[in-house]
MOPAC internal coordinates of N, CA, C and O (Angstrom, degrees):
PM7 1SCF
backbone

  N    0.0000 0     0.00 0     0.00 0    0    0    0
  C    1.4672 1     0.00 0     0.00 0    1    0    0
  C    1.5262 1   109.36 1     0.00 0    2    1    0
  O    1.2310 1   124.71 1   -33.01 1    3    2    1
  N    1.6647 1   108.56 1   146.99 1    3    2    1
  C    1.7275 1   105.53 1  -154.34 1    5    3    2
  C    1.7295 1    80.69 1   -79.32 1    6    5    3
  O    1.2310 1   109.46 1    13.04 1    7    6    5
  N    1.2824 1   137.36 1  -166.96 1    7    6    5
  C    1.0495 1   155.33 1   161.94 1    9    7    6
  C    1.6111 1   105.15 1    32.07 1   10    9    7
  O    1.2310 1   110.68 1    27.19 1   11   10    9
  N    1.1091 1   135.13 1  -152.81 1   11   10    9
  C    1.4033 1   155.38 1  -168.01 1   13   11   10
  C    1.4446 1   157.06 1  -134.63 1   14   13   11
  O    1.2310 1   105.75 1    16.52 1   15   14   13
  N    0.9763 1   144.03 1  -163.48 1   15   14   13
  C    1.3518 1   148.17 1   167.42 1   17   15   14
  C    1.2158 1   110.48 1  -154.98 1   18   17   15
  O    1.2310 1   126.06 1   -48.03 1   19   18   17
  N    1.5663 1   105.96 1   131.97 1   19   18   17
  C    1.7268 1   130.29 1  -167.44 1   21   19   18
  C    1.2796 1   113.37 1  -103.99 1   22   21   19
  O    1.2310 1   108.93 1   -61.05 1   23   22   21
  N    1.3112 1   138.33 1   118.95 1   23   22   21
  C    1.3557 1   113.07 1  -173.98 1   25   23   22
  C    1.5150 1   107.74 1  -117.99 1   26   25   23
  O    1.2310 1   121.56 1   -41.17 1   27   26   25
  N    1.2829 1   114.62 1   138.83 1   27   26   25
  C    1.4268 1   107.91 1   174.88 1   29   27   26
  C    1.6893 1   116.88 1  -128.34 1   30   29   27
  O    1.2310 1   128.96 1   -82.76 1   31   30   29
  N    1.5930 1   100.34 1    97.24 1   31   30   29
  C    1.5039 1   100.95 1  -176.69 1   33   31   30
  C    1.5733 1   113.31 1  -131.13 1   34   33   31
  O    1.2310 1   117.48 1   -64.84 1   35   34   33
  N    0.9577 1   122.39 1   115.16 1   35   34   33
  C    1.7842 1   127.86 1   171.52 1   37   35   34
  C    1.6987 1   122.17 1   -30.97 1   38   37   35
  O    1.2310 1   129.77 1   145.58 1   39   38   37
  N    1.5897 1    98.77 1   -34.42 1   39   38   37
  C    1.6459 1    82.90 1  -163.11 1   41   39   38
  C    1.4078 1    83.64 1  -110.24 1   42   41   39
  O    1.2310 1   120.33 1   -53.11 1   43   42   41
  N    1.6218 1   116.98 1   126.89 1   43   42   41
  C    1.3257 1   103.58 1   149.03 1   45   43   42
  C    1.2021 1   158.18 1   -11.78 1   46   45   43
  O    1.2310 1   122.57 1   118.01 1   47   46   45
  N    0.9715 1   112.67 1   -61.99 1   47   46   45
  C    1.7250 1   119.15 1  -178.56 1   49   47   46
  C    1.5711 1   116.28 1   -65.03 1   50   49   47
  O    1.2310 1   127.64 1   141.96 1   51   50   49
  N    1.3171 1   102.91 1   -38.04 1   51   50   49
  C    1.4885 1   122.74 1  -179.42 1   53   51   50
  C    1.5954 1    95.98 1   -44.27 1   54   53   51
  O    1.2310 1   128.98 1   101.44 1   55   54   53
  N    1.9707 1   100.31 1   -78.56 1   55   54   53
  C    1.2798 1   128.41 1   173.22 1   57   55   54
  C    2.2197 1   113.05 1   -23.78 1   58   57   55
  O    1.2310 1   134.37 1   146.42 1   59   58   57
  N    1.2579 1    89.82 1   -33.58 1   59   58   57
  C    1.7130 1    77.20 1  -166.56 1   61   59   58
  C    1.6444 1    91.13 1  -105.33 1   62   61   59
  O    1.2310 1   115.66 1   157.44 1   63   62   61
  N    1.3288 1   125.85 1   -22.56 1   63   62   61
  C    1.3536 1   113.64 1   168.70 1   65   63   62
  C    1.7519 1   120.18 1   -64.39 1   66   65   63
  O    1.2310 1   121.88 1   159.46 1   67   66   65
  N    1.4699 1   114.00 1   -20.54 1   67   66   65
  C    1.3191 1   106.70 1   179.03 1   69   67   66
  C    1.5732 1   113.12 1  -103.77 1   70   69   67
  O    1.2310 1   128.06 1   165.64 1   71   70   69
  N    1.7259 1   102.09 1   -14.36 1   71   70   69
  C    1.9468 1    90.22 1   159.13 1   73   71   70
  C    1.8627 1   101.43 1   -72.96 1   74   73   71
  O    1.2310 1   130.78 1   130.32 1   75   74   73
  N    0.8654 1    96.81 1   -49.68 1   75   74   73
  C    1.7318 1    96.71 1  -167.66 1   77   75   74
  C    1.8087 1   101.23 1   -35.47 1   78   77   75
  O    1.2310 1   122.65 1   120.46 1   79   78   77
  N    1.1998 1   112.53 1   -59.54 1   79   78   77
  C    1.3617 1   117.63 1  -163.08 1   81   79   78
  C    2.0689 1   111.14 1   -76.06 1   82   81   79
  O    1.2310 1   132.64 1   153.63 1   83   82   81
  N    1.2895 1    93.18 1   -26.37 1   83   82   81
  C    1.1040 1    94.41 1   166.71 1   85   83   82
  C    1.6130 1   138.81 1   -69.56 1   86   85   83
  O    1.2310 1   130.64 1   135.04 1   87   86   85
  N    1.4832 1    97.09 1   -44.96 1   87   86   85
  C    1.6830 1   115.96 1   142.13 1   89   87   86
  C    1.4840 1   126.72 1   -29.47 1   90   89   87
  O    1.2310 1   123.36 1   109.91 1   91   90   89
  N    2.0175 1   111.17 1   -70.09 1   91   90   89
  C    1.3096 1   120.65 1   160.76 1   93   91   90
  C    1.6337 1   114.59 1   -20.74 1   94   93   91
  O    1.2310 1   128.33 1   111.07 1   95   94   93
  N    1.3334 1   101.56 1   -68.93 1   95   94   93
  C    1.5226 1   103.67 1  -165.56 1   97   95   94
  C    1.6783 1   115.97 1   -85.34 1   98   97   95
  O    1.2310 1   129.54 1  -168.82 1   99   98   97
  N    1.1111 1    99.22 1    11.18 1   99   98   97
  C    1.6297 1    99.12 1   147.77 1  101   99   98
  C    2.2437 1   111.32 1   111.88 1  102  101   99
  O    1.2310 1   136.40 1   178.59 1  103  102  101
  N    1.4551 1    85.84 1    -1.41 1  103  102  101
  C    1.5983 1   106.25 1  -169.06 1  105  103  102
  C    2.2349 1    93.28 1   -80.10 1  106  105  103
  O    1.2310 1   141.17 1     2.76 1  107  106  105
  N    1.1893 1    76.52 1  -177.24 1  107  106  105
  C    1.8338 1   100.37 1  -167.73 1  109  107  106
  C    1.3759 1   104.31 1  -142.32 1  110  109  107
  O    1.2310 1   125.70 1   -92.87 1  111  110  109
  N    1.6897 1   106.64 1    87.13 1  111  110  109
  C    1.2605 1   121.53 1   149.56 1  113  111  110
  C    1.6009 1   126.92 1   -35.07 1  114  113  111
  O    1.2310 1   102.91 1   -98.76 1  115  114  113
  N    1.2996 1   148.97 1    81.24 1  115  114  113
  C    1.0478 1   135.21 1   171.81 1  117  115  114
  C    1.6697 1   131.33 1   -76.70 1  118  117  115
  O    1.2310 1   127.55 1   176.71 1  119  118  117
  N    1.3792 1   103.07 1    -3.29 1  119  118  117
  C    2.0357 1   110.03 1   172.88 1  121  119  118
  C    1.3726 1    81.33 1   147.08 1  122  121  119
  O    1.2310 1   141.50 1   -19.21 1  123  122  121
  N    1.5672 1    75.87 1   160.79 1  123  122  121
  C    1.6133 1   124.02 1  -154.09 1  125  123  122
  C    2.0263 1    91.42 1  -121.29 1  126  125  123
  O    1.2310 1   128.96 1   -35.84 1  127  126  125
  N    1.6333 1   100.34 1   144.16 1  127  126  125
  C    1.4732 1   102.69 1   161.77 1  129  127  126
  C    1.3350 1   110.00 1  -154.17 1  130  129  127
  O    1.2310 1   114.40 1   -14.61 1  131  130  129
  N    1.5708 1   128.22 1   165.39 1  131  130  129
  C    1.2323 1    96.77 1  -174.56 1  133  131  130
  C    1.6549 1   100.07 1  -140.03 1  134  133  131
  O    1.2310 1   113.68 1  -172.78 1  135  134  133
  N    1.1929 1   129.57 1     7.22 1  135  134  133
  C    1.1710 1   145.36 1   131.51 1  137  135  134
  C    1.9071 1   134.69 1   -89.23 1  138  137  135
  O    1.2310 1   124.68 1    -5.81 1  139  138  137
  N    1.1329 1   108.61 1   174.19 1  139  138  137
  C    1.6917 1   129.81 1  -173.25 1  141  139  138
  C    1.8478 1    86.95 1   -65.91 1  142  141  139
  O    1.2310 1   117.84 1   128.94 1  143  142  141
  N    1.5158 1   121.72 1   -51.06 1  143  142  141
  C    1.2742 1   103.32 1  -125.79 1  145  143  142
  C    1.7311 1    83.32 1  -120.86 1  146  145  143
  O    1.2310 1   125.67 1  -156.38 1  147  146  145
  N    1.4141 1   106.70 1    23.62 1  147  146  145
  C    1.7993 1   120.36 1  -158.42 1  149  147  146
  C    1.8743 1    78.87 1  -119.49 1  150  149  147
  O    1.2310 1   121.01 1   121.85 1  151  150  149
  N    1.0493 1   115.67 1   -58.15 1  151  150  149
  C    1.2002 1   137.47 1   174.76 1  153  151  150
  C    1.6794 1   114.24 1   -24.82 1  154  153  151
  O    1.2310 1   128.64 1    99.02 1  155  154  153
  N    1.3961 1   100.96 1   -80.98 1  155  154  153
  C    1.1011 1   125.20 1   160.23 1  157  155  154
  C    1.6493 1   137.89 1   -23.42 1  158  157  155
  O    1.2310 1   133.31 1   117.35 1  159  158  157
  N    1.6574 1    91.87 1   -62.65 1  159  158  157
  C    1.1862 1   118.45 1   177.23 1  161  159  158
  C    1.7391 1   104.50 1   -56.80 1  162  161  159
  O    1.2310 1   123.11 1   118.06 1  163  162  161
  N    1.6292 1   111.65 1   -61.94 1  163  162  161
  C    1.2116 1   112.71 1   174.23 1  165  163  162
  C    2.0053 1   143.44 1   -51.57 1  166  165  163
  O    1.2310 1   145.42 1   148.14 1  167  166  165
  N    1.5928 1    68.18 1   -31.86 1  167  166  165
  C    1.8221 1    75.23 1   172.83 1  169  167  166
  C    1.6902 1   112.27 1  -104.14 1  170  169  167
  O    1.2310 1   113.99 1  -169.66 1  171  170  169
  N    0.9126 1   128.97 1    10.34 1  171  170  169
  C    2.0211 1   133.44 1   123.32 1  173  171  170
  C    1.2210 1   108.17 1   -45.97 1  174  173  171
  O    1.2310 1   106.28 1   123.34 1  175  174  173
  N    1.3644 1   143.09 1   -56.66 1  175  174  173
  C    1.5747 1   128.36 1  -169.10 1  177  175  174
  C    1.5029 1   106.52 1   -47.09 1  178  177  175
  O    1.2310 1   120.98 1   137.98 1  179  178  177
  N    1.4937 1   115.72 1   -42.02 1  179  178  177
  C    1.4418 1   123.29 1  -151.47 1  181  179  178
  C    1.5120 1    85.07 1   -84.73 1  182  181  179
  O    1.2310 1   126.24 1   -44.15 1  183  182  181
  N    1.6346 1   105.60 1   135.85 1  183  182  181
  C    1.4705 1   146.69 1   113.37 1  185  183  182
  C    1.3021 1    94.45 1     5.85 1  186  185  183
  O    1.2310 1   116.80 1   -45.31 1  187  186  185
  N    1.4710 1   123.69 1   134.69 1  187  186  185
  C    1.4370 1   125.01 1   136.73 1  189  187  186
  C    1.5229 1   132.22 1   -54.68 1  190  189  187
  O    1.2310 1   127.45 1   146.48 1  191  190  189
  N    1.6255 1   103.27 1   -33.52 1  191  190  189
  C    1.5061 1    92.00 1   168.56 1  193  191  190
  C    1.9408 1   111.18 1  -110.22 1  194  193  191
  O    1.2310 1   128.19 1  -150.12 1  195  194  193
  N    1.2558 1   101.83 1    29.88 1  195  194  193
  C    1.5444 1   107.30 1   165.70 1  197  195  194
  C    1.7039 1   115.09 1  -128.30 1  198  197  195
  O    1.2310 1   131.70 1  -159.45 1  199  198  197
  N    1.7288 1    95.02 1    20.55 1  199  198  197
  C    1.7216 1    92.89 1   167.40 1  201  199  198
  C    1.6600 1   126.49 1   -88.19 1  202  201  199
  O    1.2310 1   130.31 1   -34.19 1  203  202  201
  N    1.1591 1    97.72 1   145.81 1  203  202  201
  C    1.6373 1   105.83 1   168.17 1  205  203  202
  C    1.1207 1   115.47 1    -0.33 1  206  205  203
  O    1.2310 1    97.85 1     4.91 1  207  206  205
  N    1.7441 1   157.13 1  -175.09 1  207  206  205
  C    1.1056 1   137.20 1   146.49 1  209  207  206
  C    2.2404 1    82.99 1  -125.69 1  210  209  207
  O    1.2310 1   114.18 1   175.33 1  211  210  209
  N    0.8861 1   128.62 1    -4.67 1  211  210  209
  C    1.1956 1   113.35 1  -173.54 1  213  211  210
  C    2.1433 1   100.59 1  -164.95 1  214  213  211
  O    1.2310 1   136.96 1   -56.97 1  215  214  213
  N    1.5404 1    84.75 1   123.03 1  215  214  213
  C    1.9008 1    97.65 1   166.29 1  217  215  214
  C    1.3875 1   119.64 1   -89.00 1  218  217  215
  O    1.2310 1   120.59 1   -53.29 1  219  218  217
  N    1.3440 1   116.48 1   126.71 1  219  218  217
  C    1.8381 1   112.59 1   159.57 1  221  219  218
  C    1.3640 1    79.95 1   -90.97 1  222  221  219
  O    1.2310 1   122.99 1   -31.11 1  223  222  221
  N    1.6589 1   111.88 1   148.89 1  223  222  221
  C    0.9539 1   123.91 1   176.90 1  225  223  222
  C    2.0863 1    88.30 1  -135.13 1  226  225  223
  O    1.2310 1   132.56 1   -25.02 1  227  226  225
  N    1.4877 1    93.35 1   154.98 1  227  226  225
  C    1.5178 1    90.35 1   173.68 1  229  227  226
  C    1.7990 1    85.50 1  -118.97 1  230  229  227
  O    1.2310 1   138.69 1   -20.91 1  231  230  229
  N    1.5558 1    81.38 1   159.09 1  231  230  229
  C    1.5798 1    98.55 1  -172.93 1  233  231  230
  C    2.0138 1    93.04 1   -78.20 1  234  233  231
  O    1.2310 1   132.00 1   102.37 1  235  234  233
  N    0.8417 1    94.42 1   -77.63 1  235  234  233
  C    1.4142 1    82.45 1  -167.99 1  237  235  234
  C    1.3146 1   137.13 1   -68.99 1  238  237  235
  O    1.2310 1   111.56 1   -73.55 1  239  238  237
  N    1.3519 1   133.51 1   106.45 1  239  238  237
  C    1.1388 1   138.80 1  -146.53 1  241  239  238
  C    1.6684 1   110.11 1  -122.17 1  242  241  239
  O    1.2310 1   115.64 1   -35.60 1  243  242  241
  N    1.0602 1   125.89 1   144.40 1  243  242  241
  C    1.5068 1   117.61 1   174.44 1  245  243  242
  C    1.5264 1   106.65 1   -73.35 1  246  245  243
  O    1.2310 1   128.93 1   -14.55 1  247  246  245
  N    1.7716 1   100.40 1   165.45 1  247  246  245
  C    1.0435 1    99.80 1  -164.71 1  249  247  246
  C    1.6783 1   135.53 1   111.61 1  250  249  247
  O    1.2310 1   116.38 1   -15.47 1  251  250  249
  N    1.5740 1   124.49 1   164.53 1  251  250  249
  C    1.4333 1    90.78 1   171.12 1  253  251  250
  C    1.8561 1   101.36 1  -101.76 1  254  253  251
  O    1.2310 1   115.41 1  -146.65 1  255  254  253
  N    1.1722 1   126.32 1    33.35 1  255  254  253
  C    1.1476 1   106.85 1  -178.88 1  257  255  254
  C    1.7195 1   105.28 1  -145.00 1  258  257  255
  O    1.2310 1   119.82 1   -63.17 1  259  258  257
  N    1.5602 1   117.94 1   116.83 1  259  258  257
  C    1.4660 1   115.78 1  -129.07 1  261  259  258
  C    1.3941 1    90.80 1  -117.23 1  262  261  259
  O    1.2310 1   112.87 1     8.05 1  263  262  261
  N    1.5643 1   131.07 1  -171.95 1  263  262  261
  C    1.5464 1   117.66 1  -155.18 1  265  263  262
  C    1.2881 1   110.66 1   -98.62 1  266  265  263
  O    1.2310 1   119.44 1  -175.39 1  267  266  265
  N    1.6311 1   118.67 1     4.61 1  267  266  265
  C    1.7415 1   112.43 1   155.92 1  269  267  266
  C    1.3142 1   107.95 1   -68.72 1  270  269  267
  O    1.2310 1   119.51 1   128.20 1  271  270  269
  N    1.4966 1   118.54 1   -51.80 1  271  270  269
  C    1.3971 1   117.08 1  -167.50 1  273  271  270
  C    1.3530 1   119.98 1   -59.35 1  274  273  271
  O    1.2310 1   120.92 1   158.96 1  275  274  273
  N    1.8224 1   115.84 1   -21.04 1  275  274  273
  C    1.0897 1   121.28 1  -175.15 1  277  275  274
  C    1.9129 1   113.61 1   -93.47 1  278  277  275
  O    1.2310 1   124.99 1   151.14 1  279  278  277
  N    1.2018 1   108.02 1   -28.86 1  279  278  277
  C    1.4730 1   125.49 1   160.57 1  281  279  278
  C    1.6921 1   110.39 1   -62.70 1  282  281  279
  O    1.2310 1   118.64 1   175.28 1  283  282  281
  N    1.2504 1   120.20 1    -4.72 1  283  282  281
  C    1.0739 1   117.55 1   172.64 1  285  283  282
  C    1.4434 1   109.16 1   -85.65 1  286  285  283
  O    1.2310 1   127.94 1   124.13 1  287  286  285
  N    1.5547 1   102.32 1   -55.87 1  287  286  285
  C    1.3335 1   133.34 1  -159.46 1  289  287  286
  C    1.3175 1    80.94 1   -59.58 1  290  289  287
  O    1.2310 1   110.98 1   100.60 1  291  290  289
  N    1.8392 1   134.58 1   -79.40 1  291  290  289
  C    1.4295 1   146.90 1  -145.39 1  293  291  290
  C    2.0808 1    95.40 1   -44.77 1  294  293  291
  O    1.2310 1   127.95 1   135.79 1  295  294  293
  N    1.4198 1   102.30 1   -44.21 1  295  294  293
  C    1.4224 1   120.76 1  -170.13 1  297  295  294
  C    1.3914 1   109.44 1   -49.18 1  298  297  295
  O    1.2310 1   125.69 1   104.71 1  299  298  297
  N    1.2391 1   106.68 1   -75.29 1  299  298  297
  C    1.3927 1   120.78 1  -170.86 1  301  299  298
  C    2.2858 1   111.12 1   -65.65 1  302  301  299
  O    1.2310 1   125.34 1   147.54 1  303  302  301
  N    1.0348 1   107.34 1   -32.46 1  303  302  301
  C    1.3100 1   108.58 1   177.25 1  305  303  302
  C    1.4102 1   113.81 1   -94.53 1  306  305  303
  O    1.2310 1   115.19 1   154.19 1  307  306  305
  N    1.0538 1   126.73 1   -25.81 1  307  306  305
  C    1.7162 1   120.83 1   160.77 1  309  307  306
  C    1.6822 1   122.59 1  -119.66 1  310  309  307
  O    1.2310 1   123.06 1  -177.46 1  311  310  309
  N    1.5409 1   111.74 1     2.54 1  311  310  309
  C    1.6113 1   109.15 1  -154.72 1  313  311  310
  C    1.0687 1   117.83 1    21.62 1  314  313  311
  O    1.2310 1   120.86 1  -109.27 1  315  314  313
  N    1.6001 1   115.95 1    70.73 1  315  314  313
  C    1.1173 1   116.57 1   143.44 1  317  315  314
  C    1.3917 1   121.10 1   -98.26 1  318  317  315
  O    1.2310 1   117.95 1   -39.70 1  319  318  317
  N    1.7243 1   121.50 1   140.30 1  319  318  317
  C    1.6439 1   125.97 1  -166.30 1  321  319  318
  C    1.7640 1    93.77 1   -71.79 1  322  321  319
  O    1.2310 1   128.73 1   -28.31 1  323  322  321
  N    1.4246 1   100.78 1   151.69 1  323  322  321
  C    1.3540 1   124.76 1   168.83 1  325  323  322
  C    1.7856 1   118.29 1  -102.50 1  326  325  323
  O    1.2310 1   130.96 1   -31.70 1  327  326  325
  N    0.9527 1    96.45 1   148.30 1  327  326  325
  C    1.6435 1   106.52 1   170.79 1  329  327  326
  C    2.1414 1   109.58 1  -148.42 1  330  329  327
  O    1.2310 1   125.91 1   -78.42 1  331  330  329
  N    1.1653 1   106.24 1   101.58 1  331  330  329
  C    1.1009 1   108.76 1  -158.17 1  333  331  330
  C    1.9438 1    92.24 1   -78.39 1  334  333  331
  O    1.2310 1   132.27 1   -17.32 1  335  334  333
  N    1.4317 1    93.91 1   162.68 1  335  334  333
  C    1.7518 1    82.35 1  -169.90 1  337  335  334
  C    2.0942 1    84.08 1  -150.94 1  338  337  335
  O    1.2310 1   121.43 1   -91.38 1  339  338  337
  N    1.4377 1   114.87 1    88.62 1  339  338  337
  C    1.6953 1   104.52 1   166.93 1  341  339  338
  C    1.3783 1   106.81 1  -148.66 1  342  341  339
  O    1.2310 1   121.48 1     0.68 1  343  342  341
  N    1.3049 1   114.77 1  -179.32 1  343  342  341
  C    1.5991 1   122.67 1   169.20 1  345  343  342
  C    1.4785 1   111.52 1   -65.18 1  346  345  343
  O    1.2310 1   121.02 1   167.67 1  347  346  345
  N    1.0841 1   115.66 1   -12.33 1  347  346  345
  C    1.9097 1   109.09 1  -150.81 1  349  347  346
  C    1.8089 1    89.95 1   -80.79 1  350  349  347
  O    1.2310 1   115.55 1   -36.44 1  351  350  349
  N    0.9486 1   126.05 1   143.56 1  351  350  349
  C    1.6429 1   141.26 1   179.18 1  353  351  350
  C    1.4437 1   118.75 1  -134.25 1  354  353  351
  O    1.2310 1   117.33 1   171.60 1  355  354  353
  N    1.3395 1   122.69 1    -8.40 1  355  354  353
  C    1.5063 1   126.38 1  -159.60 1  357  355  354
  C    1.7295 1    82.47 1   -67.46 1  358  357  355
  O    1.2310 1   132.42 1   -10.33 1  359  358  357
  N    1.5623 1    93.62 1   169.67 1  359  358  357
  C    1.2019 1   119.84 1  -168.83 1  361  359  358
  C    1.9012 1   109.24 1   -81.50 1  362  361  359
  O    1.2310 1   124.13 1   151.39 1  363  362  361
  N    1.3401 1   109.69 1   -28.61 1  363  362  361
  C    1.6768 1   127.43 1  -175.44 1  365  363  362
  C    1.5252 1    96.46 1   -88.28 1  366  365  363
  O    1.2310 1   104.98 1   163.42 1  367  366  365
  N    1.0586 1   145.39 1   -16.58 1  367  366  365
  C    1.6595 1   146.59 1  -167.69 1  369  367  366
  C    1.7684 1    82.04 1  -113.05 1  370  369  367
  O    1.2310 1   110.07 1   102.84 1  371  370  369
  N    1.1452 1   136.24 1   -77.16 1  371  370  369
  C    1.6644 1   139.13 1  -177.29 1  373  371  370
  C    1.3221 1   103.52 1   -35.29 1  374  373  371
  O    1.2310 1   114.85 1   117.52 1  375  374  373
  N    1.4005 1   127.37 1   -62.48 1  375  374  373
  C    1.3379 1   122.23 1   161.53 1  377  375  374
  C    1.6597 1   139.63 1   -33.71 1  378  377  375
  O    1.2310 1   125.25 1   142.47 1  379  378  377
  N    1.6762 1   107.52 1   -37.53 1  379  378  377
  C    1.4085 1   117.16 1   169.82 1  381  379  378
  C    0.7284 1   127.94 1   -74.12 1  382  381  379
  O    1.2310 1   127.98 1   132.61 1  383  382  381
  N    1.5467 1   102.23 1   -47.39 1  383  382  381
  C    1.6356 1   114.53 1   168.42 1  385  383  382
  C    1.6424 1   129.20 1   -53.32 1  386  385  383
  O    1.2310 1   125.76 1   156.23 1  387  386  385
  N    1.4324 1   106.55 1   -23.77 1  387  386  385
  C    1.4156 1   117.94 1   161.76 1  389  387  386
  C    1.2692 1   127.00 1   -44.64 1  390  389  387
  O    1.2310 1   131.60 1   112.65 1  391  390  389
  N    1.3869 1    95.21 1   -67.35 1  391  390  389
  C    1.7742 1   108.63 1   161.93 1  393  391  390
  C    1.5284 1   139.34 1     1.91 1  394  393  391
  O    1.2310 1   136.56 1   121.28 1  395  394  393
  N    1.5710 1    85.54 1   -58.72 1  395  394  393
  C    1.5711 1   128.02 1  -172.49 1  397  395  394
  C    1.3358 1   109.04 1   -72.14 1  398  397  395
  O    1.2310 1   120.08 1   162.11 1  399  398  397
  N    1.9808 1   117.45 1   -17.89 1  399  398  397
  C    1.5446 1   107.04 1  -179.17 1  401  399  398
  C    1.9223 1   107.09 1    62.68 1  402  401  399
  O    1.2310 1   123.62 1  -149.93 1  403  402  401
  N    0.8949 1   110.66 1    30.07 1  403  402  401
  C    1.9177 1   104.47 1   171.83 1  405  403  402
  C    1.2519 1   126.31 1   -36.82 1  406  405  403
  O    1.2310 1   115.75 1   -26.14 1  407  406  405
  N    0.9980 1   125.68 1   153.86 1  407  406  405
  C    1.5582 1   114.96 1   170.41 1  409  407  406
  C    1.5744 1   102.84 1  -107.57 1  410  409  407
  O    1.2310 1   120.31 1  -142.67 1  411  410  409
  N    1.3733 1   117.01 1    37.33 1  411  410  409
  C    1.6551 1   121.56 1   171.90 1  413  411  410
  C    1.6017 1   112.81 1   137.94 1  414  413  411
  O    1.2310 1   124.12 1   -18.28 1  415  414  413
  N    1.6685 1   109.70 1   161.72 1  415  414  413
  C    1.5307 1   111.06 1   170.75 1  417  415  414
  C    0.9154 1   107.86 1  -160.59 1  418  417  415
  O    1.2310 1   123.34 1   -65.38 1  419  418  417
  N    1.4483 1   111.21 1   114.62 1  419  418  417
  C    1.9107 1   141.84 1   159.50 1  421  419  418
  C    1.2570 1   101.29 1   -61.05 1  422  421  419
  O    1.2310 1   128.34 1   -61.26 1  423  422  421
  N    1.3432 1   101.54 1   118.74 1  423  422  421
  C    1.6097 1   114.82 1   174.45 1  425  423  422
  C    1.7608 1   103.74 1   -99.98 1  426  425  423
  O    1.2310 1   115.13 1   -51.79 1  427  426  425
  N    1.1873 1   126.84 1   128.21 1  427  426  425
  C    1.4608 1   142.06 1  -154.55 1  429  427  426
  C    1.6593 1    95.26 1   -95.48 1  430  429  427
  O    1.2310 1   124.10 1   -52.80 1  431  430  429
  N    1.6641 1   109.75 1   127.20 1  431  430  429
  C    0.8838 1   145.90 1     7.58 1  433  431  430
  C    1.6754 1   110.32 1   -77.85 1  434  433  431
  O    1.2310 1   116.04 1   -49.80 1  435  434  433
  N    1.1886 1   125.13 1   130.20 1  435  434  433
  C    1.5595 1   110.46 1  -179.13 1  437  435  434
  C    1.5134 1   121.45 1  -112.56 1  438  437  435
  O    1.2310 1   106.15 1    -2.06 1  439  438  437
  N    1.0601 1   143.33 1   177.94 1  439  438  437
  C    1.6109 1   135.81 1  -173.81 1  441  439  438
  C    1.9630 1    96.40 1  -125.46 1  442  441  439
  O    1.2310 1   136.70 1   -46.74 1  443  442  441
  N    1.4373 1    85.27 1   133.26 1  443  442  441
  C    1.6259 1    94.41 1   161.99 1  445  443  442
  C    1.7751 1   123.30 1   -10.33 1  446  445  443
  O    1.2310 1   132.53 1    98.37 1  447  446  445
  N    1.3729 1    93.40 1   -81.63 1  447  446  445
  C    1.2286 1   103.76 1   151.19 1  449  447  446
  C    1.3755 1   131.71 1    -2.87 1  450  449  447
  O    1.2310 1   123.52 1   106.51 1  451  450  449
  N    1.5230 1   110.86 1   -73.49 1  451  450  449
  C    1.2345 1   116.26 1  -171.68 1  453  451  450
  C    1.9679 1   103.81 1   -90.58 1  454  453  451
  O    1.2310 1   124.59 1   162.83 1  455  454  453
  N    1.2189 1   108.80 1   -17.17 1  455  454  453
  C    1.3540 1   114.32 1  -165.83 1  457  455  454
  C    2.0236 1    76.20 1   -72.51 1  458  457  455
  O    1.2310 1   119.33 1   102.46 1  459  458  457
  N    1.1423 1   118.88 1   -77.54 1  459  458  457
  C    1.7955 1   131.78 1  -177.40 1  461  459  458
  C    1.5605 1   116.01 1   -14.66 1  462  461  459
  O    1.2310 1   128.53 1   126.29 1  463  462  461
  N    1.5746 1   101.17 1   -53.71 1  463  462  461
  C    1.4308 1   117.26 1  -161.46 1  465  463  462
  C    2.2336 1    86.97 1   -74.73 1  466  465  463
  O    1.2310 1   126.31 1   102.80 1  467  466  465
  N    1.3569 1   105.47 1   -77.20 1  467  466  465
  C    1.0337 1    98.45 1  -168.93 1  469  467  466
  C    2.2878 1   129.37 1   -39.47 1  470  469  467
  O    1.2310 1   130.80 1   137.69 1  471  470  469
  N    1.3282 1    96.77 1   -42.31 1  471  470  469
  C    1.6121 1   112.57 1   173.65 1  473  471  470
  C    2.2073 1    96.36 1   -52.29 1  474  473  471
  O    1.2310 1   134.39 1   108.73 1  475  474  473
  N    1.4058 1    89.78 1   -71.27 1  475  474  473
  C    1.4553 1    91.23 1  -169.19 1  477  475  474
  C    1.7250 1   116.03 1   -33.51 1  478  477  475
  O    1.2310 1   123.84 1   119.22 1  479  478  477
  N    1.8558 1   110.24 1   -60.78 1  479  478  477
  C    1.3735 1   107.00 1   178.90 1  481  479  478
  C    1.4913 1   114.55 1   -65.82 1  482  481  479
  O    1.2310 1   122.67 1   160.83 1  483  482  481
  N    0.9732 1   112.50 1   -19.17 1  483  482  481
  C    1.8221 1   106.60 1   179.35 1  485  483  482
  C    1.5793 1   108.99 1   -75.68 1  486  485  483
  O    1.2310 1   110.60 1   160.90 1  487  486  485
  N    1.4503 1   135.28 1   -19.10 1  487  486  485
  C    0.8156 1   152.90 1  -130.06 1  489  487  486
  C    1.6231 1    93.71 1  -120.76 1  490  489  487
  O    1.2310 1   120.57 1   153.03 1  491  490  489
  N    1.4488 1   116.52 1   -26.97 1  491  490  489
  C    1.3914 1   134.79 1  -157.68 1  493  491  490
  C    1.4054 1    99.03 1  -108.14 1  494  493  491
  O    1.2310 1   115.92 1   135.78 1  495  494  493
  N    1.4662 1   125.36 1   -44.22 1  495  494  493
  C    1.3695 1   119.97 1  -168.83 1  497  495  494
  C    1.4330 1   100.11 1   -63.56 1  498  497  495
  O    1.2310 1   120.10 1   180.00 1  499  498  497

């Protein structure tokens, strides 16, 4: 696959269960972050034409600056598309996240399946 997938998740395990599975199904992990400002830092190294082509971003991120604010930030300084992927569902976090225009959202715990279907069409728009 030409370009990549960025992942941005706080807790470890999470983080290496969704490169792992993402790998499985045939995608191209390009880095892992697990903060707003870890995030950031990492996708500056990349080339404009050797960036990510798509972020999972997790909503909740340590810190005071959390993974809408940083899906904003990722947006506007590289356009790269978002696909937010966490537990959080409230109606005031669903709302922000709107904002952002996503190109999808994995609601945690999620199945292959749904992890596959969602990457692929975001990947397509």
């Amino acid at each position: 696959m030409e370009g990549g997938i960025f992942i941005v998740e706080d807790n470890p395990v999470i983080n290496d269960l969704i490169s792992w599975r993402l790998t499985e199904l045939g995608f191209s992990v390009m880095g892992t972050a697990e903060d707003y400002q870890g995030a950031l830092e990492k996708l500056e190294t990349y080339t404009p034409d050797k960036r990510p082509k798509l972020v999972l971003m997790d909503i909740n991120l340590p810190g005071e600056k959390d993974g809408i604010m940083a899906a904003e930030e990722i947006q506007s300084k590289f356009s790269i598309p978002i696909v937010y992927i966490s537990s959080v569902m409230d109606d005031p976090t669903i709302e922000r996240a709107k904002l952002t225009k996503p190109r999808g959202f994995i609601v945690k715990p999620f199945t292959d399946n749904q992890l596959k279907a969602t990457v692929e069409m975001a990947l397509q728009k």
